[in-house]
C-alpha positions, 0 to 999 in steps of 0.5 A: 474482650467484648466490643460495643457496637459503636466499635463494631461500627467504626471496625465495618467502616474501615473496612468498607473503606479500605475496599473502595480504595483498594478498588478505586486504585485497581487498575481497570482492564479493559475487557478483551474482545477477540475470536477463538477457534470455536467462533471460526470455521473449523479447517481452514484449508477445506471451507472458508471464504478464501478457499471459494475465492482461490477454487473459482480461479477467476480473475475478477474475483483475484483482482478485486481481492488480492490485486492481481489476476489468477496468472500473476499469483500461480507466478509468485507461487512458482517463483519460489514463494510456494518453496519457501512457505513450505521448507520454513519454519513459522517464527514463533517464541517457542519453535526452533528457527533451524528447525524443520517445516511441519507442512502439514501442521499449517492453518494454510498452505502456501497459496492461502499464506500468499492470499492472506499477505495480498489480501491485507496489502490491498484492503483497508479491512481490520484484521478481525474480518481477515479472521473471518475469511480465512478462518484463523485465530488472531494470533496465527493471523498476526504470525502468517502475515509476518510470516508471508511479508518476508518470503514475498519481498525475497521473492519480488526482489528477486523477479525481474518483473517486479523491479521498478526501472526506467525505460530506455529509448526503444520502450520509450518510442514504443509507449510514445506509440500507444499513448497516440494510438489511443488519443488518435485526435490528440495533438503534440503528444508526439514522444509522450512516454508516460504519465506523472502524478500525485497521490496523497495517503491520509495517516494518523495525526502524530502526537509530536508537533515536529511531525505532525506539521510536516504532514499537514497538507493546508491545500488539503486541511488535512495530515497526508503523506506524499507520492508521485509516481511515474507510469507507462500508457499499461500500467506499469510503474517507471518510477516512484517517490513514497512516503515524502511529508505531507507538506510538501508541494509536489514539485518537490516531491518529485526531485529525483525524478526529474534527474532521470528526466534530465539524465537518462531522457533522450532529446524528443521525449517527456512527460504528461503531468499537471501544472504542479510540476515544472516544464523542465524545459523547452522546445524539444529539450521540454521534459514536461508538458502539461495539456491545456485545460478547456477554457485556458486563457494563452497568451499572445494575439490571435495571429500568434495563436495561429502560427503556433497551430500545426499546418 
């Protein structure tokens, strides 16, 4: 049977048809954009931009990078990080988990794993440039520092050193000691221990108003998460509150805090902090004190004023 070509016509537009809605309904992938091993340096553990930072063993570049000095990382490594990287199997969907470590097999080895797991805890940097500087594929990325986290808490969990714990009254005298030495002119600051602070993490605004509004910091006009910490005149954290809503004020933050200040601070001894936190005292017994700000206005007469000046 022959078809004119009025059929021939209609026979073409229907299929044109059908194809434009086929495609129209065709899911649209987004193209992938991602390293693979021939764009990356091809041994990782003899040349890449990690192996010239972890072979010039300065501290500069180990505590610009990984946030510790050279002393701190042979440490880790020594406390049973190295051990654990290298008697471990790497967990993946096709590896046995009971398996033996092929050491040998690894993109890294364990100061490179250490470096990585460092390296992304103290950047801010996408994981594309970690690619980069280690010369790993994304996947192996994603695997080596999962990989790392879990032997790095086991290990710090496991350091004295690395716990978070408040001092006693000997440490406290000895902090109190240095924080004087180095503000010599300073007056009242007898028995100061230590320092207490905010700081405010901008995180992404949650799709869920419940949890979006709890991390919105109007004095900020922003979405944040709150924590204060509590550090000694070297450096080292006392104590700290992570993670607690954005919205709250500092002072709030701070509540479990203030029960070693009440509890576990002996009479004499407190806090340097600013006016957002409560004195939690007086006299003596203050836990507290917040130093005055050029220009303060106090109240009282100059008399008053006088007698409250050391003579």
């Amino acid at each position: 049977m022959l078809m004119d070509d009025d059929d021939e016509d209609l026979i073409l537009f229907e299929f044109i048809r059908l194809y434009l809605l086929r495609s129209k309904n065709r899911s649209r992938r987004r193209p992938k954009h991602y390293l693979t091993r021939p764009e990356l340096l091809p041994n990782p553990r003899l040349i890449s931009g990690w192996q010239s930072i972890y072979t010039s063993c300065k501290d500069r570049a180990f505590i610009h990078v990984l946030g510790i000095d050279v002393a701190t990382f042979d440490y880790l490594l020594a406390s049973g990080f190295c051990k654990a990287w290298n008697s471990r199997p790497i967990k993946r969907t096709n590896t046995n988990e009971a398996g033996a470590s092929r050491i040998g097999a690894c993109s890294l080895d364990a100061a490179g794993g250490l470096g990585l797991s460092l390296h992304y805890l103290c950047s801010t940097m996408g994981k594309s440039a970690l690619q980069i500087i280690f010369a790993l594929t994304p996947l192996t990325v994603s695997w080596y520092i999962n990989f790392a986290f879990k032997i790095l808490l086991k290990v710090l969990c496991e350091l004295p050193e690395a716990r978070i714990e408040w001092p006693n009254a000997e440490t406290m005298q000895e902090n109190s000691r240095l924080i004087n030495a180095k503000h010599a002119d300073a007056q009242y600051l007898d028995g100061a221990f230590g320092f207490m602070d905010g700081l405010n993490l901008p995180v992404t605004a949650s799709s869920i108003d419940i949890e979006q509004n709890a991390n919105y910091n109007g004095w900020l006009h922003s979405h944040v998460v709150s924590n204060v910490i509590v550090f000694s005149p070297d450096g080292t954290i006392m104590s700290v509150v992570i993670n607690a809503p954005g919205s709250w004020h500092n002072s709030n933050v701070a509540q479990p805090i203030y029960l070693f200040l009440r509890d576990n601070t002996p009479s004499g001894f407190f806090l340097l902090a600013n006016s957002a936190f409560p004195k939690l005292g007086t006299g003596k017994a203050q836990k507290i004190k917040v130093p005055l700000k050029l220009g303060a206005w106090i109240q009282g007469t100059d008399k008053e004023h006088r007698g409250l000046q050391p003579t």
